[in-house]
N, C-alpha and C positions, 0 to 999 in steps of 0.2 A: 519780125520773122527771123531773123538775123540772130538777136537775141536771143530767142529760144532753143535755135541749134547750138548755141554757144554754149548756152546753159544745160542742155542733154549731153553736150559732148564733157562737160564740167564734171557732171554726175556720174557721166559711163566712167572716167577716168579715177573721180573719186573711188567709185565701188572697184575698180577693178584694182585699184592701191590696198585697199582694204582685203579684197580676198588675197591679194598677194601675200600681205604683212602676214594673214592670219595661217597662209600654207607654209610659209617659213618657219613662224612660229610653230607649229603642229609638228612638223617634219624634223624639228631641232628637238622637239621635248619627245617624239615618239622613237628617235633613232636610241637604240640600246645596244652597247659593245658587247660582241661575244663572250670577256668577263662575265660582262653581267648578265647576259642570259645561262650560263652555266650555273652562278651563283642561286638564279632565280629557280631551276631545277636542281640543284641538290636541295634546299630550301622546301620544296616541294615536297621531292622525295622525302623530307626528314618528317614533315607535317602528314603524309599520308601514313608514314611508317607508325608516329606516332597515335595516329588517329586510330590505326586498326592494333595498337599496343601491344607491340614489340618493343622489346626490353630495349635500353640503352647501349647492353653492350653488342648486339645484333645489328642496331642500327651505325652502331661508330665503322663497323668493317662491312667490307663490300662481300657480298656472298655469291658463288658459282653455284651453278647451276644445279651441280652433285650435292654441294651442303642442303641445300633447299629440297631436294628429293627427300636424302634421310632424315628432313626433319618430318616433313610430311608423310614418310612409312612410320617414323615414331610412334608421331600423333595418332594415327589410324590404328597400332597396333595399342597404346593404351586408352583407346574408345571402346576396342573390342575386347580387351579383358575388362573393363568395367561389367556387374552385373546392371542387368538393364530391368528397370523399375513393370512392375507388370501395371496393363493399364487398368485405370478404372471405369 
């Protein structure tokens, strides 16, 4: 009987070594310095910029708010001088 408690208490001890190892582990490979989370968003931002294909040299500089309007009244403003195709 004796033996059996020794041997449950063996195992509880084992596992509980084991989840320990493995939240260290977890907790060391998951911790990220705020370097690198910054790095990991500009990164981001470059691959979104790129993805919706903004030029390179749009993407290299940071744009206010105001640059982003007139680029947007631009655009709009050469949509609406386009002649627009009649439908079929």
């Amino acid at each position: 009987m004796v033996t059996a408690y020794l041997l449950f208490v063996v195992a509880a001890l084992l596992l509980i070594l084991l989840v320990a190892l493995i939240w260290r582990f977890w907790k060391n490979f998951a911790q990220v310095s705020p370097e690198e989370e910054e790095l990991e968003r500009s990164i981001a931002s470059l691959n979104d910029s790129q993805a919706n294909r903004v030029s390179d040299q749009q993407i290299a500089r940071q744009m206010d708010a105001e640059t982003g309007w007139q680029i947007m009244v631009r655009r709009g403003q050469r949509d609406s001088r386009r002649p627009r195709r009649p439908r079929q």
